[in-house]
KOLMI-480430 format. One record per residue (C-alpha): x, y, z; residue in three letters; residue number from 1. Coordinates in nm, 3 decimals. Layout:
+---------+---------+---------+-----+-----+
!      xx !      yy !      zz !  aa !   i !
+---------+---------+---------+-----+-----+
!       X !       Y !       Z ! ALA ! NUM !
...
+---------+---------+---------+-----+-----+
//
This chain:
+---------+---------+---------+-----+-----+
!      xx !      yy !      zz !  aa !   i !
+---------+---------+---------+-----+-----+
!   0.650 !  21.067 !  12.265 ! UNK !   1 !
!   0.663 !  21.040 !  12.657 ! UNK !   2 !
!   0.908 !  20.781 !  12.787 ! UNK !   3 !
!   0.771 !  20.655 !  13.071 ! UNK !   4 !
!   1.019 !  20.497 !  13.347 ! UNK !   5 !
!   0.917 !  20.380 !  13.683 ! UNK !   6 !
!   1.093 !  20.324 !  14.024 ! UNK !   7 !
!   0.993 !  20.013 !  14.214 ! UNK !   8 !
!   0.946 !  19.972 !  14.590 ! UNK !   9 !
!   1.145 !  19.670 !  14.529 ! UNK !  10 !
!   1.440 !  19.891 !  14.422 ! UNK !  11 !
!   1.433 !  19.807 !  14.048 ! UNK !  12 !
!   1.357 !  20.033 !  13.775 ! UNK !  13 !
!   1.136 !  19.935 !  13.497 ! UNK !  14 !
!   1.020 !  20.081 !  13.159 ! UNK !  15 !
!   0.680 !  20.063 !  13.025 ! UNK !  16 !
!   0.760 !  19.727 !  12.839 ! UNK !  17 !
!   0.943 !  19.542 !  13.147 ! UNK !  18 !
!   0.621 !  19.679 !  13.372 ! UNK !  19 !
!   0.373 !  19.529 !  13.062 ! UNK !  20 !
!   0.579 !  19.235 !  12.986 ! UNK !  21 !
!   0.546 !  19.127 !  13.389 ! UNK !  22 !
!   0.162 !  19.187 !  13.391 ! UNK !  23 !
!   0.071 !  19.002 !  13.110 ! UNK !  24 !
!   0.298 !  18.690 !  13.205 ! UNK !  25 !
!   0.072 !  18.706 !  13.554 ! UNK !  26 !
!   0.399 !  18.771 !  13.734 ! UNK !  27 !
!   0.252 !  19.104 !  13.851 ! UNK !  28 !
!  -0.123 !  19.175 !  13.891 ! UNK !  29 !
!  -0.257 !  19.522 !  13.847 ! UNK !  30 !
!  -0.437 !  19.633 !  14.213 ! UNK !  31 !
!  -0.436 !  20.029 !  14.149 ! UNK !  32 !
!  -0.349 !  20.272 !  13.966 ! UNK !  33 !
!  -0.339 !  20.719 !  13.980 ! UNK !  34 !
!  -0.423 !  20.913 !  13.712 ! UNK !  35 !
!  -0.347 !  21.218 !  13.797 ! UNK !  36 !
!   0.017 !  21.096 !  13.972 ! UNK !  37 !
!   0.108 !  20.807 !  13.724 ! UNK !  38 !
!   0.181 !  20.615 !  13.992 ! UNK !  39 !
!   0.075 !  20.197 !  14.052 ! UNK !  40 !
!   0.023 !  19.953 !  14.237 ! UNK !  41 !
!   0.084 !  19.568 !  14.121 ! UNK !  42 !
!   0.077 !  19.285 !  14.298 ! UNK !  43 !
!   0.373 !  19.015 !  14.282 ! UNK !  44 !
!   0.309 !  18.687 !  14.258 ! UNK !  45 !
!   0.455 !  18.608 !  14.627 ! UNK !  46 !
!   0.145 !  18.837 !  14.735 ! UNK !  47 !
!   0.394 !  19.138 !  14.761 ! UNK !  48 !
!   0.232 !  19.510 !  14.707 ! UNK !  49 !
!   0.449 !  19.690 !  14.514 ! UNK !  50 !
!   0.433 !  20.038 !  14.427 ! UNK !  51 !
!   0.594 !  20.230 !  14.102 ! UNK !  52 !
!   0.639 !  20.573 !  14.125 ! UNK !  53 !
!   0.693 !  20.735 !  13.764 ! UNK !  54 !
!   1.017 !  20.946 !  13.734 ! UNK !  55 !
!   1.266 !  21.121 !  13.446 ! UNK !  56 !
!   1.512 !  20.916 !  13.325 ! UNK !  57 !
!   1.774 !  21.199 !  13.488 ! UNK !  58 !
!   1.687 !  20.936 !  13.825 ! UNK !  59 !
!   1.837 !  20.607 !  13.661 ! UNK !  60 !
!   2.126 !  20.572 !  13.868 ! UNK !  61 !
!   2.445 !  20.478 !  13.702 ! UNK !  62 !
!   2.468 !  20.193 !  13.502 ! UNK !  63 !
!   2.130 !  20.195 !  13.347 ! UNK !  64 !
!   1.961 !  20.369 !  13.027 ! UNK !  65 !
!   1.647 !  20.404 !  12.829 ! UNK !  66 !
!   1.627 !  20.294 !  12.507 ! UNK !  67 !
!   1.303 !  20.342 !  12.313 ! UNK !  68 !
!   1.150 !  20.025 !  12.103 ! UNK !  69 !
!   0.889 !  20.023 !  11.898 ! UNK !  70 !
!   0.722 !  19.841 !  12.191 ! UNK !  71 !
!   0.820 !  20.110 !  12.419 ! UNK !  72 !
!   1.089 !  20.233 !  12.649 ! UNK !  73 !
!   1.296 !  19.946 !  12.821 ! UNK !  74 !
!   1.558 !  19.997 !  13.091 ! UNK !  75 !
!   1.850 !  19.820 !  13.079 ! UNK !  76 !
!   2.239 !  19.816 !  13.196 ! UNK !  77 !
!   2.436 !  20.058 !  12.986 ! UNK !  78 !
!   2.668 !  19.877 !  12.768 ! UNK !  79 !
!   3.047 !  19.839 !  12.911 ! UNK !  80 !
!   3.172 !  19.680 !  12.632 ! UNK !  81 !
!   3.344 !  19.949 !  12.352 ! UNK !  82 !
!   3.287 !  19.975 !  11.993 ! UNK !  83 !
!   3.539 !  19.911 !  11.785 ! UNK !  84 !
!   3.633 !  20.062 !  11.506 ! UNK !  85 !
!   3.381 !  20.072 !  11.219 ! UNK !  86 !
!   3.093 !  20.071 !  11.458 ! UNK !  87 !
!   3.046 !  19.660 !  11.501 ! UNK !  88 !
!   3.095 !  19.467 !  11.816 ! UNK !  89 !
+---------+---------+---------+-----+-----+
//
């Protein structure tokens, strides 16, 4: 399954659900988009053109991780807190 992870022009780093999740709440709106690159172009709702560049997951910078859902990869702060014991938190 390809995990797809994007870098922003706005310096974030989504996942395919946090890029779908912002389309289809009209915060972004879809302007363009490269097939052969992967890469698109969205438009926030401040008029902003912003530009995601596809990338491996290697490129998160510390602090973040992918975690694949059954919706799709998400991007989100790597957990600080330790497990106990036992596995539970």
């Amino acid at each position: 399954m390809e995990r797809n992870v994007y870098r922003c022009s706005n310096g974030q780093f989504y996942g395919d659900v946090g890029l779908w999740q912002r389309l289809e709440s009209g915060e972004w709106s879809p302007c363009c988009w490269d097939q052969e690159s992967g890469m698109e172009w969205v438009s926030a709702g401040d008029g902003e053109l912003l530009s995601l560049t596809p990338v491996p997951e290697s490129d998160l910078p510390p602090g973040l991780t992918a975690t694949s859902t059954e919706a799709g990869v998400r991007v989100e702060p790597t957990s600080t807190k330790a497990t106990p014991p036992g596995g539970h938190r």
